[in-house]
C-alpha positions as CSV (number, residue, x, y, z in Angstrom):
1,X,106.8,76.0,44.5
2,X,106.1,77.7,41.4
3,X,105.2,75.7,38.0
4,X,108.4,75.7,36.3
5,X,109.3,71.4,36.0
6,X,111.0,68.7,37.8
7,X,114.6,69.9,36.1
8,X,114.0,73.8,37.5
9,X,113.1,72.6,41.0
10,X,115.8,69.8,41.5
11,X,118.3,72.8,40.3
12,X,117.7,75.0,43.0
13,X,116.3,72.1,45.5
14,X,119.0,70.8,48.3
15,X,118.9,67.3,48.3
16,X,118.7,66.7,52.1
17,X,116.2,69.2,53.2
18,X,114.1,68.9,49.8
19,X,113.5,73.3,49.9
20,X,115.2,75.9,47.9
21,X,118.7,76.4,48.6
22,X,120.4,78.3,51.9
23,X,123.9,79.9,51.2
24,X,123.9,76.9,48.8
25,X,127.8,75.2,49.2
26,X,129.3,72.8,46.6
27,X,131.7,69.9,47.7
28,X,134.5,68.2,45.9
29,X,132.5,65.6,44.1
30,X,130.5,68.6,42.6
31,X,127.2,68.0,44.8
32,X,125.6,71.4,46.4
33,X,123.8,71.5,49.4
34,X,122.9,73.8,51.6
35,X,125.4,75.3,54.5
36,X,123.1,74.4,57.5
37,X,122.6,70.7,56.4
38,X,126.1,69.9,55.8
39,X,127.5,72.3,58.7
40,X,127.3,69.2,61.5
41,X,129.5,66.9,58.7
42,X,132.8,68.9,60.1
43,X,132.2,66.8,63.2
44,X,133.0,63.4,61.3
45,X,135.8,61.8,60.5
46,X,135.1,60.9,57.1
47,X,132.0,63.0,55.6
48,X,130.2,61.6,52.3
49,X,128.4,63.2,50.3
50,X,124.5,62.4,50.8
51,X,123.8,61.8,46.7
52,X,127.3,59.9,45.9
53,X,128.6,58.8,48.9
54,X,132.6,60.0,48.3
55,X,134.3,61.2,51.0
56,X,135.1,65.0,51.2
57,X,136.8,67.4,53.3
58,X,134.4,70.1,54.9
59,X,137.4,72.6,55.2
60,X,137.5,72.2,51.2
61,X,133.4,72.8,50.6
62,X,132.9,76.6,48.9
63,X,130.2,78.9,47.8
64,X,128.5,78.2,44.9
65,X,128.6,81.6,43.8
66,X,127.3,80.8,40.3
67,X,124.1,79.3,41.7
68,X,123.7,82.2,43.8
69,X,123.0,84.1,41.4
70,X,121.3,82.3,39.6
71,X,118.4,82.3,42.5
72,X,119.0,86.2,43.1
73,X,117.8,86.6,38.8
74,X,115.0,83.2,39.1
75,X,111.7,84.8,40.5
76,X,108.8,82.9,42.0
77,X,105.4,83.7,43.7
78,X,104.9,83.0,47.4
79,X,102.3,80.1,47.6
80,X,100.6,82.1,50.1
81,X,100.8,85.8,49.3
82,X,101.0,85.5,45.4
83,X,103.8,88.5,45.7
84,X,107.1,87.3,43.4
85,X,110.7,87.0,45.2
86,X,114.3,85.5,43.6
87,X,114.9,82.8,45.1
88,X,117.6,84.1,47.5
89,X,114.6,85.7,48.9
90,X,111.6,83.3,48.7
91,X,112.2,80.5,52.0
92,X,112.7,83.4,54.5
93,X,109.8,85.3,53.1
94,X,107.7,82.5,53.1
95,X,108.6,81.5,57.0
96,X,107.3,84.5,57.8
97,X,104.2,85.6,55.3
98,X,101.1,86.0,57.0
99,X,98.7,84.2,54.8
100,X,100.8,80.5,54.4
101,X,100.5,81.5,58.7
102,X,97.0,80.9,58.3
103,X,96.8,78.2,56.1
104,X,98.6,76.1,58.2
105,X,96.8,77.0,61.4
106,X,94.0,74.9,59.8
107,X,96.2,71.8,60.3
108,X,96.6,69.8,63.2
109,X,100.0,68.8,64.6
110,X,99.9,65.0,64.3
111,X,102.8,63.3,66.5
112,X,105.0,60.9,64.6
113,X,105.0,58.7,67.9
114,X,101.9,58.2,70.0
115,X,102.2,59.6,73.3
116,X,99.7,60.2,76.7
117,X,99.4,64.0,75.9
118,X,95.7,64.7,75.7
119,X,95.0,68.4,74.5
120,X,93.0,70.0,71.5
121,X,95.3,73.0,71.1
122,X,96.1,73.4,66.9
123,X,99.4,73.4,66.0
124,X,100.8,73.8,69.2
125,X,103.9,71.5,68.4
126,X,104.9,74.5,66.0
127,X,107.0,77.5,67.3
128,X,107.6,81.4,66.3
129,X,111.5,82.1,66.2
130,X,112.1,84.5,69.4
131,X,114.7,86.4,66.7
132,X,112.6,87.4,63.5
133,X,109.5,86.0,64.4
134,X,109.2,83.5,61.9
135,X,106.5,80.7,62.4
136,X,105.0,77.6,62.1
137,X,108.4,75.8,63.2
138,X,108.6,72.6,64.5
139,X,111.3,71.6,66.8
140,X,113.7,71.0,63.8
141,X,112.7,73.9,61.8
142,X,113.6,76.2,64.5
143,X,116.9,74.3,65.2
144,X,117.7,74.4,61.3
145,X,116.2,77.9,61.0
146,X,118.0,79.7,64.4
147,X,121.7,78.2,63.0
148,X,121.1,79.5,59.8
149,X,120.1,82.6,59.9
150,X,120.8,83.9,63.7
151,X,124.1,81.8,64.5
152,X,125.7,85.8,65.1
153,X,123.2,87.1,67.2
154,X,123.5,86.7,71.1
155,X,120.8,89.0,72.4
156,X,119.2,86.8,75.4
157,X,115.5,85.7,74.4
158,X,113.1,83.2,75.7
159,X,113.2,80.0,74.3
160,X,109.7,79.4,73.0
161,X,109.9,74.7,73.4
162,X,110.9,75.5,76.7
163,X,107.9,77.9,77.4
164,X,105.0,76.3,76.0
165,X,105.9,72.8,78.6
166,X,103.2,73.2,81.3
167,X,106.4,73.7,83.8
168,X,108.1,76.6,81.2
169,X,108.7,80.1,82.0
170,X,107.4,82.4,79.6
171,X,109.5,85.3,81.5
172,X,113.4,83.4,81.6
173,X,115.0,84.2,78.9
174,X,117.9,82.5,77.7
175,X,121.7,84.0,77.4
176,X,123.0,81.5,74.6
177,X,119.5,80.6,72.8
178,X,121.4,78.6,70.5
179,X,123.9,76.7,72.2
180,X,120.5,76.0,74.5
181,X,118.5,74.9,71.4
182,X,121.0,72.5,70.0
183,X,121.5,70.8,73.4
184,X,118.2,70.4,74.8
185,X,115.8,70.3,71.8
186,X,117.7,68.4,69.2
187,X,114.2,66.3,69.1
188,X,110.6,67.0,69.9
189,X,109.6,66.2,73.6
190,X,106.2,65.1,72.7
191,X,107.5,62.5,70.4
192,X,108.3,60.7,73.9
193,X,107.1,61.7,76.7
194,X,104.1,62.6,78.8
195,X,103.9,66.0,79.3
196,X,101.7,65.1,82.8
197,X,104.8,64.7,84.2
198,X,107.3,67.0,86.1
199,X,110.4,68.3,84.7
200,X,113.5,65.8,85.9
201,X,110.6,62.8,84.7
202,X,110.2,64.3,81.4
203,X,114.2,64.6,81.1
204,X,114.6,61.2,82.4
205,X,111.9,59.7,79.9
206,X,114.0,61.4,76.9
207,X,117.0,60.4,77.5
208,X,116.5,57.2,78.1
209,X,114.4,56.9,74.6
210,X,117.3,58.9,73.0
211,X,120.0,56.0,74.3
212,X,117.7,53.4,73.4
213,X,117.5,54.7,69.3
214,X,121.1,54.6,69.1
């Protein structure tokens, strides 16, 4: 982010996914977050909020339209490109400019769990979204990414996890991406398991490592 201060960046930061605001929403105790990180809170009975803990109804939560607007007049320079965007404007810009591309395909992927997999391809636990093409996603990114900004569209497209497994189809494409994403990848594969193995292994392998962490 741009130079600006602590107090500028906590005022358009989201508290729970530490980047500039998405379709920021404000709650009832007065907190704002962003839509996507409080959107699976609806599922719970009784939702607190992530900085005070009070309980608040999801049904209730609104736009925080004065904050909007705030970030559509606040400009900043892409880290990568040096070009200036408001705010409104800057995270999907940035997900997608050419040069931060780059940058980051100097950096390995490092696995937060150690696991058999033995290759030397950079990056490759990062992903391109199969809808705008954004890049350098991990498994989360694109799960965050995909239900924020493509939870309307339904055009059938090839899930790009699925196709870069030694056993994925770079041809199938998928009829409900999302529904298909939030399913099957809500966490990376190669966190647990060896990607030497076949397809019902793998599953078996993750799903016993996923019952074990609850």
């Amino acid at each position: 982010m741009a130079s600006g201060g602590d107090k500028e960046e906590d005022e358009f930061t989201c508290a729970i996914c530490l980047e500039i605001y998405i379709k920021p929403v404000k709650i009832q105790c007065g907190h704002v977050f962003c839509t996507g990180c409080i959107s699976d809170d609806s599922q719970l009975a009784s939702p607190k909020c992530s900085l005070c803990r009070e309980v608040y109804n999801p049904v209730k939560t609104r736009k925080d339209k004065e904050l909007e607007k705030k970030m559509d007049k606040t400009k900043r320079n892409c880290s990568g490109c040096q070009k200036k965007f408001s705010l409104s404007k800057l995270n999907v810009h940035m997900s997608t400019c050419a040069k931060l591309a780059v940058n980051s395909g100097l950096h390995q992927f490092q696995p937060i769990a150690k696991t058999n997999q033995k290759h030397e391809v950079v990056n490759r636990s990062t992903f391109k979204c199969p809808y705008c093409g954004a890049r350098n996603l991990d498994c989360e990114g694109l799960r965050k990414h995909c239900n924020q900004m493509h939870k309307n569209d339904t055009a059938p497209v090839t899930c790009p996890i699925c196709a870069s497994m030694p056993w994925g189809d770079p041809n199938y494409k998928s009829s409900d991406f999302l529904s298909h994403l939030n399913m099957r990848h809500k966490f990376e594969y190669g966190t647990y398991v060896d990607f030497h193995n076949n397809e019902d292994e793998v599953l078996r392998q993750v799903l016993e490592q996923s019952l074990m962490q609850k």
